[in-house]
N, C-alpha and C positions, 0 to 999 in steps of 0.2 A: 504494500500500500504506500503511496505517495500522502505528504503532508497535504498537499492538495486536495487530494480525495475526503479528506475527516476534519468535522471541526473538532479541533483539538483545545480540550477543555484546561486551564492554568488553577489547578483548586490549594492555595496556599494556606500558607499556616499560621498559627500567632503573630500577632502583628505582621501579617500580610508579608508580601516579598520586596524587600523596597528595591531601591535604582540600581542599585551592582547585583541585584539575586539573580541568578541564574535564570529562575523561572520568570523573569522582566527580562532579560534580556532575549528568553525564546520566544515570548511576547511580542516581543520588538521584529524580531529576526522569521517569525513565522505567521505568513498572513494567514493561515487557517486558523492560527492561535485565539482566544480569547480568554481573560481571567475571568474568571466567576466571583464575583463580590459576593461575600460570605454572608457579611453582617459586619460586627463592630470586631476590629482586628485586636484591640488590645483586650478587650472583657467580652472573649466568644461565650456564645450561648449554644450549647451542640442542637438545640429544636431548627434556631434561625437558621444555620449553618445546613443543617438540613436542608430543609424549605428550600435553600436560595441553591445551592444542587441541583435538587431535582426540580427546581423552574429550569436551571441552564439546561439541564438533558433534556426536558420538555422543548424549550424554544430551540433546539439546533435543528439544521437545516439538514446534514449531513449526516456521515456514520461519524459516532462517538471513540473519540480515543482520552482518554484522562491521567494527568499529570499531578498527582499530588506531592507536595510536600510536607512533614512535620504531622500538624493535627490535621489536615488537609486530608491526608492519608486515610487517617481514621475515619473522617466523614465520608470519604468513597467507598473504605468497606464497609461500614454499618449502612447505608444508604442504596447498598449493589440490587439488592433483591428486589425495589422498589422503585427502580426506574423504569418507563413507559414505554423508552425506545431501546434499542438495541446499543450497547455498549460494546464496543471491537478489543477496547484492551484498554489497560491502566499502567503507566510508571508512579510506583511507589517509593520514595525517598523520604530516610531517617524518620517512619511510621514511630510517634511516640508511645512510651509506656504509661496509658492513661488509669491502671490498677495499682499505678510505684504511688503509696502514701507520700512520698519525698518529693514527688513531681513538683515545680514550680514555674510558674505559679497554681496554686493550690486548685484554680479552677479549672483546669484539663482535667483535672480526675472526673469530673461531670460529664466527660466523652466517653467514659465507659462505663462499661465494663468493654476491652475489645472483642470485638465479633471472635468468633471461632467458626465460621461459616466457610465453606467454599466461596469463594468466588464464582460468578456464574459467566468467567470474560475469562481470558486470558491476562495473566499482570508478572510484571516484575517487582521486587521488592530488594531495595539496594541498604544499606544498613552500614556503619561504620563500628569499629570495635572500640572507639572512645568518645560515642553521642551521651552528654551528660541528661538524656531527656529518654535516655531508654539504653539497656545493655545488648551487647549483640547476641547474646543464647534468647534473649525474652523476642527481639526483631526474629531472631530466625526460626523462633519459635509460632508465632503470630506465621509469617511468609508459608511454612509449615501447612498449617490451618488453612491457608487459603487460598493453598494449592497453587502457590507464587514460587516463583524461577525467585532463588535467593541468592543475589550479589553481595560480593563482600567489596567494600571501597578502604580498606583497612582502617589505620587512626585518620581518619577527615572530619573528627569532631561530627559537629550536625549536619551538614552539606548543604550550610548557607554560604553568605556573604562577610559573615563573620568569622565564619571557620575556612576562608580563601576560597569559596568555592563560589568570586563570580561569575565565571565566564565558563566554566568546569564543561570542558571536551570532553571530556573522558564520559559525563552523562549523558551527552549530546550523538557520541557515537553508539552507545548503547539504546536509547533513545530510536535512531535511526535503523539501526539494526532489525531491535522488536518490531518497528514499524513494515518492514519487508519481511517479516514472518506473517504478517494478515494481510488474506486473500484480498485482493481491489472486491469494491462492490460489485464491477461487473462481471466476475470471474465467477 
């Protein structure tokens, strides 16, 4: 599948992705791209966050591909089973641990309990071995569950902007890659 073919859905994470995130800059760099405004990025509420999801998967025009980040992640899988349209596949990056009492801020733990559900799409799940927002046996655990292709991206903190990971190739090729494992619509 070409980027062309899918609107590609940007569902980010606590306080949103800002100007060096990766996921802004595939924003920028991919016109099928659009971000899904959640709700209120710094005090999410997992109902809104919901909701405003499944409006985006409602209003697309295309076949669905989804890019989450962080809690972003979470709301795509708790959300999977209740979409309208057909979803082609999801990239999941540094999926937080929303059952860790330690989680901070205190109010992601309201995002779970996480799904243990199948996915009903194909997804990758990329995970680093020192995201202070989730361990990687708990990431690979969850990916596990939800019958996700489990990347390891090693020590890259949370695989934002913060932890150098603006412009991050390396998810951009993998990214592309899964992209050309689903069939074009016309096929």
């Amino acid at each position: 599948m070409k980027t062309s073919e899918a609107e590609i859905l940007i569902v980010p994470g606590y306080k949103g992705s800002g100007e060096d995130h990766w996921q802004t800059r595939w924003e920028r760099n991919i016109t099928s791209a659009r971000r899904v405004h959640m709700g209120d990025w710094h005090k999410p509420v997992f109902e809104d966050w919901k909701a405003n999801l499944l409006n985006a998967v409602e209003e697309a025009e295309k076949p669905i591909i989804l890019v989450g980040h962080s809690i972003g992640s979470q709301v795509v899988v708790q959300s999977a089973k209740e979409f309208k349209k057909p979803v082609l596949g999801a990239l999941l990056v540094a999926p937080p641990d929303v059952e860790n009492p330690a989680i901070r801020p205190r109010h992601l733990m309201t995002f779970g309990p996480a799904s243990r559900e199948p996915l009903p799409f194909p997804s990758i799940t990329i995970a680093s071995r020192n995201d202070h927002f989730c361990s990687y046996d708990v990431a690979e655990d969850m990916a596990a569950a939800w019958g996700s292709l489990f990347m390891d991206a090693g020590e890259s903190g949370h695989l934002n902007s913060e932890s150098g990971h603006g412009p991050w190739p390396e998810g951009l090729m993998v990214f592309s890659k899964f992209l050309k494992q689903i069939p074009s619509p016309d096929n």
